[in-house]
Structure formats: structure tokens, C-alpha cells
N, C-alpha and C positions, 0 to 999 in steps of 0.2 A: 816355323819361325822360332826363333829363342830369345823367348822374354825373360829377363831376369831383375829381380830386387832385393835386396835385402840393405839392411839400415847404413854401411860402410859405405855401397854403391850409390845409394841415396845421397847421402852427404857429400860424394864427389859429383854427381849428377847435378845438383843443387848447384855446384862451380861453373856449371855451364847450359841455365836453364835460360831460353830469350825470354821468355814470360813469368813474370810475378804472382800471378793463379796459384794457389795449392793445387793440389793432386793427390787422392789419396793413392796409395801401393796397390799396384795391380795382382789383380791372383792370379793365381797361375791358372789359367786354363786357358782354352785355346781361344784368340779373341774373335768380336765378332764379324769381321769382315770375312771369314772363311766359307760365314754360311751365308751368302749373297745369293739371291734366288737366281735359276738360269736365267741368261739374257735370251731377250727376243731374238728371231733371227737377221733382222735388220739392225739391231744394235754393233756401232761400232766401237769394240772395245781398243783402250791406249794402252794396255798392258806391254811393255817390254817396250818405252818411248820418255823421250825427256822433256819435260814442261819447261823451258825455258824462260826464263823472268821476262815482260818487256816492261820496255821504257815505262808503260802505264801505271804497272802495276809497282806501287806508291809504298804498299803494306811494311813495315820494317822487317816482321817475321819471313817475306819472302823476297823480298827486293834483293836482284840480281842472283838469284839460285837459279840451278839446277835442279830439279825432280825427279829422279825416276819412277813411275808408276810401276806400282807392282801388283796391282789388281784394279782393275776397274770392271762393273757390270754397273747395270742401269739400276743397284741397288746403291752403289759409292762407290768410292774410290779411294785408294791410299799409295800412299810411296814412302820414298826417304828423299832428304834435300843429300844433294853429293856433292858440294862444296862450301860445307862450313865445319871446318877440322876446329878441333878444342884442346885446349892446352892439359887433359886429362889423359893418361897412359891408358891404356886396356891393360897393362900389369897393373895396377892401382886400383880398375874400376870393377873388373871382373877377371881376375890372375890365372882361373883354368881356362879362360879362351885364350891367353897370351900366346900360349905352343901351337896356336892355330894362326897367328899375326903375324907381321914381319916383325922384327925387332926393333921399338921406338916406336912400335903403332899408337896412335891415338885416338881415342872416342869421336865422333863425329856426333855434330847436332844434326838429327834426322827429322825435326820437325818439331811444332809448338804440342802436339797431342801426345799427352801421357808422358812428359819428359824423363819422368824415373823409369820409365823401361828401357833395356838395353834391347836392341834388336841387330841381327847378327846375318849378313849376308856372306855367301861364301860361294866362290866358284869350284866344283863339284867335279871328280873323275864319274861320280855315279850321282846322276840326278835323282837317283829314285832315294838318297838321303839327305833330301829336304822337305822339309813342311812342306812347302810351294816352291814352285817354280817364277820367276819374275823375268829374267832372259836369257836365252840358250840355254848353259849348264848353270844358271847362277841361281842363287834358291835361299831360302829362310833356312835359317836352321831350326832343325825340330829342337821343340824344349826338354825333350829329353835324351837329345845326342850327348855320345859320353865323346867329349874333346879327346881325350887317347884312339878312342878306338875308329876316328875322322881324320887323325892327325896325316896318315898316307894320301888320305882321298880328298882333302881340302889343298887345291892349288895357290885361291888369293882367298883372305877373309878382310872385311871390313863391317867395324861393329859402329853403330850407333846409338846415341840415346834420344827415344822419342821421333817421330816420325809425323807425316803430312796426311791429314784424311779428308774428305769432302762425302757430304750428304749426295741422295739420291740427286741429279738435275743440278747439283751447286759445281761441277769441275764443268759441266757445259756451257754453265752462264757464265762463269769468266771466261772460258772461250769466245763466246760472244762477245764480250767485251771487251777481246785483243791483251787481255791480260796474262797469255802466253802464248808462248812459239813454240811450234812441236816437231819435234825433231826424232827419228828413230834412235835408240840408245845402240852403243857399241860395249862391249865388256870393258876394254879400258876403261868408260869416260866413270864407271863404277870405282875403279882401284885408281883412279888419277894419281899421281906422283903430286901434283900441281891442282889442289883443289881451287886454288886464289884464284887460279887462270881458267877455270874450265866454261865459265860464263861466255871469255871470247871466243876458247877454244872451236866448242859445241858449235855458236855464231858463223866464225870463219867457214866450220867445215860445211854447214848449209848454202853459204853462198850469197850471190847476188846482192841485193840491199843489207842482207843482214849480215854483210862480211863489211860493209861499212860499218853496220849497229856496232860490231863488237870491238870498233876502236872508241867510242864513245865511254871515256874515265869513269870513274865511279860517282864523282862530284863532276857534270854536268858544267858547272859554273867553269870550270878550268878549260873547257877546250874551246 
């Protein structure tokens, strides 16, 4: 994974925080979701799956996103929310991953935890230079990859600031409580063109009732 912070990116970070919480600066080290104890062998992990928002789920911080889970064990769980793009460049926010973006990339809000971190997903000629792995060839970037020397082997990159996590037992109870629809992730629905959209998109391609859901407007009251 590539955490990054320093005081410039802070203050652009701070442009697109949902939460009014402080946060102090993350240090660099590697954080703790890596060291998640093994899962049982009946554990069914969601890693490489997209938590889709439902109707129920009220919360402003998650209402109508997209998640991709990018680790889950019966220890927690974390992802990035994949459609809520921010008006901040990744030349402005962090200028040596830009030669890794498309040109006019921008910050994505990855979740209410630890907003000042920048965390940095990139689809991969060689999986084996990422932190982690989250789907197929798609992977964290290690915090100490040197942008030049990735620039060949990075296909798409999308960076984020701050990201979605859940305690032991807490992503299952809102399961239970229909607070999301789960759907397997594809690599596009990552690099979407179309973040605004990707709520029906996701919906649609599931089907059935929930190809209704996803005509259902943002404001409820309009249709």
C-alpha cells in the first residue's frame, strides 16, 4: 500500500474530508490491517467484492457508494469507496504519482478513516509489486515503490485519500441488516470513467430486482 502525508497534501486533503474529526498524520509504517490473524477455515472472506450501498443504509458517509473490499478476515475489514471523485488533481496532491495517472486524474475520497492518507491502487504487469493484492492484477502500492521505476509496469492507477475500515464482526452486522448488496468487483468498476454512475452501473449489471433499484434517483422524493 502507499500511504502518503506531508503538510501540502494535508491541506489539499483537508479540501475534501466528509468528516470534521481531526486526525493526526499517519507514520509511515505499514498499517495494521496487514497483520490480520489467519481466518478460520469456514470463514468466508469478501476480498476482491463491492459492498453496494442500499436504500437502508441512511449514513451520509456511505449513502449510495460503491466499496471495494480489499481485505477482509475475521479480524476486519477495509476497502476504498470507488465513486466519490474530488475536485483535487493528484498533480497538486501528490505530483510523483501523477506519471503513474492519467492526465487530469483526480484524488478520490476512499473513506471517512484517516482522511490524510493518500492510498494508491494500481493495476499491475507484475503483481508481485504491490503491497497486497485486492483483485486480479490490481494491488496497493508498496510505500516504498519508486514511481519511475513502476512507470512501465503500472497499466491504470487510482489514488485515494482515506479509505472504509470495519472492526472484527462489525461488516457482518451490517450485512445482516441489508445495509449492503454484494456484488463481485470487475477491474473497470476500479478505474470507472463514470464514478457519478457506477452506484446503477454495479446495480444493473446484478440484475433482477436490483436492475430496478438502480433507477431509483438520489433524492427518493422525485420519482
Amino acid at each position: 500500500m502507499y500511504l502518503y502525508c506531508h503538510r501540502e497534501a494535508d491541506q489539499l486533503c483537508n479540501r475534501i474530508r466528509w468528516t470534521s474529526r481531526a486526525v493526526g498524520a499517519l507514520p509511515p509504517v505499514a498499517p495494521p490491517w496487514f497483520n490480520f490473524a489467519p481466518m478460520d477455515s469456514s470463514f468466508e472472506s469478501l476480498r476482491g467484492h463491492l459492498l453496494i450501498a442500499s436504500p437502508a443504509l441512511i449514513d451520509p458517509s456511505f449513502r449510495r457508494t460503491v466499496v471495494l473490499v480489499t481485505e477482509h478476515t475475521e479480524e476486519g475489514a477495509m476497502g476504498v469507496v470507488l465513486n466519490r471523485a474530488s475536485p483535487v488533481a493528484v498533480a497538486d496532491a501528490v505530483p510523483h504519482l501523477a506519471q503513474l495517472a492519467e492526465d487530469g486524474a483526480c484524488i478520490h475520497v476512499g473513506g471517512p478513516v484517516q482522511p490524510e492518507a493518500v492510498v494508491a491502487l494500481a493495476e499491475l504487469d507484475d503483481a508481485s509489486d504491490s503491497a497486497a493484492i485486492a483483485l486480479g492484477d490490481i494491488g496497493y502500492l508498496r510505500a516504498d515503490a519508486d514511481p519511475a521505476e513502476l512507470a512501465g509496469g503500472v497499466r491504470r492507477l487510482r489514488v485515494f485519500a482515506g479509505y472504509a475500515g470495519w472492526g472484527g464482526g462489525q461488516l457482518e452486522g451490517e450485512l445482516e441488516e441489508s445495509a449492503w448488496i454484494v456484488e463481485p468487483a470487475e477491474p473497470d468498476d476500479v478505474f470507472t470513467p463514470d464514478p457519478d454512475g457506477l452506484w446503477s452501473t454495479v446495480l444493473r449489471r446484478k440484475g433482477g430486482p436490483f436492475a430496478v433499484l438502480a433507477t431509483m434517483p438520489p433524492d427518493p422524493s422525485q420519482n
